[in-house]
N, CA, C and O atoms as a DFTB+ gen file, in Angstrom:
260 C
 N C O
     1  1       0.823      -1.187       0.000
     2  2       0.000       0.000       0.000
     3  2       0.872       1.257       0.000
     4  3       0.280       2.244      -0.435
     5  1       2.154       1.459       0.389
     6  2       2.660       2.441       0.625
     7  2       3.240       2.671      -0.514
     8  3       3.429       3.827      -0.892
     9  1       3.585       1.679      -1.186
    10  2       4.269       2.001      -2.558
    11  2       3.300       2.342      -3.857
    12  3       3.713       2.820      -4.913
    13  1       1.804       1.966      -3.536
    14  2       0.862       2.248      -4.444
    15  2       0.773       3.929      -4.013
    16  3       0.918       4.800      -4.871
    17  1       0.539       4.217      -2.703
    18  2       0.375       5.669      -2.339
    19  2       1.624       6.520      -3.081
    20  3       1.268       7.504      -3.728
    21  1       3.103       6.205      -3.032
    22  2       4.054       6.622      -2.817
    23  2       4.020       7.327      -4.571
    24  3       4.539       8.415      -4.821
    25  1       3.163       6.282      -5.869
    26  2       3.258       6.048      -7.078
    27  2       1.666       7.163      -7.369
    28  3       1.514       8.060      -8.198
    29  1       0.905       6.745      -6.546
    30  2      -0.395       8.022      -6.700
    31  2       0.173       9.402      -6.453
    32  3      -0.351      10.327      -7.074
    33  1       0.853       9.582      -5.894
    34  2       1.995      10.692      -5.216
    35  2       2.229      11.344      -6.176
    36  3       1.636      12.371      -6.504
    37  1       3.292      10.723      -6.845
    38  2       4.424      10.808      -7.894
    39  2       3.564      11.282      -9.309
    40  3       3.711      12.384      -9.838
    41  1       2.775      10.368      -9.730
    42  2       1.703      10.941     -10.729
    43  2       1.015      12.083     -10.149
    44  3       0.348      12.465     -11.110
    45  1       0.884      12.478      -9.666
    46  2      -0.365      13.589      -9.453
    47  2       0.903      14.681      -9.395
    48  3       1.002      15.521     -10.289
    49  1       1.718      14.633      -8.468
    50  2       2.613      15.831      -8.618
    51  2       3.406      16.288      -9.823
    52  3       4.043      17.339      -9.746
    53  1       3.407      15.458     -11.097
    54  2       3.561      15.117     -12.507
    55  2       2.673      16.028     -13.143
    56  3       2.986      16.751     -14.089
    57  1       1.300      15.964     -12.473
    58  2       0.354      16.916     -13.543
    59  2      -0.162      18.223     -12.576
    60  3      -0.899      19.041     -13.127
    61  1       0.233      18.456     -11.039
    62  2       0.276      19.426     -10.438
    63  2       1.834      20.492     -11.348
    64  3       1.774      21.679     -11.669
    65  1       2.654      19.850     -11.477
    66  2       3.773      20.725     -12.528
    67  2       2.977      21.663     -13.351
    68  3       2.650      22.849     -13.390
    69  1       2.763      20.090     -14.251
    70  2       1.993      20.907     -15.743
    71  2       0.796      21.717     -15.410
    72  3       0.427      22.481     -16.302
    73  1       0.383      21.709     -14.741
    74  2      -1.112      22.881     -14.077
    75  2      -0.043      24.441     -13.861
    76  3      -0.149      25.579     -14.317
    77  1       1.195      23.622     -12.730
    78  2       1.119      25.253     -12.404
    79  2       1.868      26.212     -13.913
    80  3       1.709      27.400     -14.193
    81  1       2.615      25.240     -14.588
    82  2       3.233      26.247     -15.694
    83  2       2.821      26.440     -16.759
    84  3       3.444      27.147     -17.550
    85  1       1.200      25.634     -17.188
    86  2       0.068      26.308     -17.856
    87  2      -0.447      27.369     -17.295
    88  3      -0.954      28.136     -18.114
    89  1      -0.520      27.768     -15.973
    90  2      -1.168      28.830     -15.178
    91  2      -0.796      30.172     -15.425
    92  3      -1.581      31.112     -15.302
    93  1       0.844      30.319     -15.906
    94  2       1.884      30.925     -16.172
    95  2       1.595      31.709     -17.405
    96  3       1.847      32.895     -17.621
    97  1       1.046      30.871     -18.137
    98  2       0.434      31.349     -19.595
    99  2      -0.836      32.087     -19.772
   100  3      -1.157      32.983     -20.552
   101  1      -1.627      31.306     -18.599
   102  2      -3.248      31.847     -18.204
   103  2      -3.015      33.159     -17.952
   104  3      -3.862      33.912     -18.433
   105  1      -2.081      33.698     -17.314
   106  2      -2.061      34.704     -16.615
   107  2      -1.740      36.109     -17.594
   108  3      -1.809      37.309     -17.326
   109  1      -1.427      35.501     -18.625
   110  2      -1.156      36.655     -20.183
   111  2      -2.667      36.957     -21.012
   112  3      -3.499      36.129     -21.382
   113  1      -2.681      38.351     -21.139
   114  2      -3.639      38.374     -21.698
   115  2      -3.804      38.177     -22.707
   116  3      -2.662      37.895     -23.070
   117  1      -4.794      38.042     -24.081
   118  2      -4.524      37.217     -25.068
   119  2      -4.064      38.054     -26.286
   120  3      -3.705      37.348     -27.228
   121  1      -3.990      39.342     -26.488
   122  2      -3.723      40.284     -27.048
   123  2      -1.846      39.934     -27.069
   124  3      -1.257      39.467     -28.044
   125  1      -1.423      40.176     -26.202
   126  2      -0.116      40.418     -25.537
   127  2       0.868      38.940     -26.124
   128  3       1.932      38.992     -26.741
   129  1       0.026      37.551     -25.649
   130  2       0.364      36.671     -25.540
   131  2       0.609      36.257     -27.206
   132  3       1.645      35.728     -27.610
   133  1      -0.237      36.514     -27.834
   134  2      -0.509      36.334     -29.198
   135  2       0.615      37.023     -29.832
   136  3       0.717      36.498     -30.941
   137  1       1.442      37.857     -29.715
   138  2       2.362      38.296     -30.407
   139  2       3.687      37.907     -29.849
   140  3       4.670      38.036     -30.579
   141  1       3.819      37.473     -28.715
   142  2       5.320      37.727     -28.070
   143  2       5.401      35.920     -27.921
   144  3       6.236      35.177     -28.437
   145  1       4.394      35.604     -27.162
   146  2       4.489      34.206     -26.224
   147  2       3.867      32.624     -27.061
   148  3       3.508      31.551     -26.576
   149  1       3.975      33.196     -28.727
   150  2       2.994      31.830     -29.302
   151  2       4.032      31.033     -29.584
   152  3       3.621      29.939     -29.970
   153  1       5.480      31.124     -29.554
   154  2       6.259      30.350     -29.542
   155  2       7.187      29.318     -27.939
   156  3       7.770      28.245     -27.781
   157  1       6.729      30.708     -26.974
   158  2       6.973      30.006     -25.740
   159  2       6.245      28.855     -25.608
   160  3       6.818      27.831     -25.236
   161  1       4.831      28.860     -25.902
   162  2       3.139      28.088     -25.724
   163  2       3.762      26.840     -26.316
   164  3       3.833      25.788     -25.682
   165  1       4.234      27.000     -27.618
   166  2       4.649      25.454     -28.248
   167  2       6.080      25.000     -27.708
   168  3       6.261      23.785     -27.790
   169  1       6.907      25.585     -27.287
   170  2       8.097      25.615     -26.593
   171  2       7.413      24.213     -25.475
   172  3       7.510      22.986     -25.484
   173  1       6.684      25.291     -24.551
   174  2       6.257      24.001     -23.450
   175  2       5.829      22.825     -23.711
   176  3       6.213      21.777     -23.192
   177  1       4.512      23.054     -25.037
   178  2       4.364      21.520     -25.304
   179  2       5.144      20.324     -25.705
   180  3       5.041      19.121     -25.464
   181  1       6.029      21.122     -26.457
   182  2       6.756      19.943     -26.698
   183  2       7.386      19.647     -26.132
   184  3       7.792      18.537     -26.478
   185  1       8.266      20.364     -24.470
   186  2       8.888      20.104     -23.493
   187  2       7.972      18.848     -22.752
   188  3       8.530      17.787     -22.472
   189  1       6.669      19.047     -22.493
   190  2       5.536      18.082     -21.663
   191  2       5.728      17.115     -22.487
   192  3       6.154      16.076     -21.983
   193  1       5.459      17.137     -24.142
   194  2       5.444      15.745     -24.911
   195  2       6.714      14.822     -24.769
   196  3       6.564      13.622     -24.997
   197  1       7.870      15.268     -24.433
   198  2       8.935      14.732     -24.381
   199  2       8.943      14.304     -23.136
   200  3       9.281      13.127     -23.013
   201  1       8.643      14.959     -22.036
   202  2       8.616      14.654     -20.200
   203  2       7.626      12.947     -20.312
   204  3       8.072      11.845     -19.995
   205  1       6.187      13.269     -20.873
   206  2       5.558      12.361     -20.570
   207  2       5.919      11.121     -21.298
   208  3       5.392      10.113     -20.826
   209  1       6.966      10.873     -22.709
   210  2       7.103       9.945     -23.354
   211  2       8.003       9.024     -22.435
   212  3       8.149       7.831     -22.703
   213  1       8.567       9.591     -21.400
   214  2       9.812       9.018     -21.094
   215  2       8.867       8.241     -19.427
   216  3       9.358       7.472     -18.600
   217  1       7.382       8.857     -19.458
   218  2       6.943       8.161     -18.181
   219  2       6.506       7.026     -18.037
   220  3       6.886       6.330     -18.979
   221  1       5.886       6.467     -17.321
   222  2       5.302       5.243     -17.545
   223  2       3.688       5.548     -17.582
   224  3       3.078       6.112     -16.675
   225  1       3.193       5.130     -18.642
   226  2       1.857       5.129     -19.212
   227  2       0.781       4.665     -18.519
   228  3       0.088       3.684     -18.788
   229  1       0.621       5.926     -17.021
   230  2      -0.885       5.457     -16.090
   231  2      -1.616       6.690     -16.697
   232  3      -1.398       7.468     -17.627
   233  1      -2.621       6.513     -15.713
   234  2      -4.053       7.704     -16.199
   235  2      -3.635       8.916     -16.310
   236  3      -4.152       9.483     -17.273
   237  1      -2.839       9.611     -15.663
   238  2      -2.502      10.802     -15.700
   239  2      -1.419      11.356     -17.225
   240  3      -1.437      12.302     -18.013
   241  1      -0.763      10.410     -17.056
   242  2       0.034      10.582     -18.473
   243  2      -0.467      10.495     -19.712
   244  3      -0.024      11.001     -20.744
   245  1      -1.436       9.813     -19.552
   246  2      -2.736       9.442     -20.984
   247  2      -3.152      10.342     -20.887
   248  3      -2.725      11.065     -21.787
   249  1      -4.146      11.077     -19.967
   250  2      -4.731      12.118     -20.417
   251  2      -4.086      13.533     -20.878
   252  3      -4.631      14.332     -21.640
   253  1      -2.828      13.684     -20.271
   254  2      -2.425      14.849     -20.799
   255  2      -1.746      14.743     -22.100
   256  3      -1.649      15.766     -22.779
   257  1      -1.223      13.537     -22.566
   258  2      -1.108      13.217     -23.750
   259  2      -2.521      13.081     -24.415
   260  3      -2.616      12.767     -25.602
């Protein structure tokens, strides 16, 4: 049980990341963001697409993929 907790843990703080440094982006208004930040926006995704390829494939990693 502790190692199932230890692994619910580990995933969730995986997509608590990706929440807070989508939040980062939320916080631009869309005027602003649209000219300066549309390359940061794909910058991250493909940073996350590469993070999650290398994880092991539970619920949390599926869905954000």
């Amino acid at each position: 049980m502790k190692n199932e907790l230890h692994e619910a843990q580990t995933t969730w703080a995986l997509f608590d990341d990706f929440r807070l440094e989508l939040e980062e982006f939320q916080k631009e208004e869309w005027l602003t963001f649209r000219k300066k930040d549309y390359f940061a926006f794909q910058d991250f995704f493909i940073k996350w697409q590469e993070t999650l390829k290398q994880q092991e494939k539970n619920v949390v990693v599926r869905f954000l993929l």
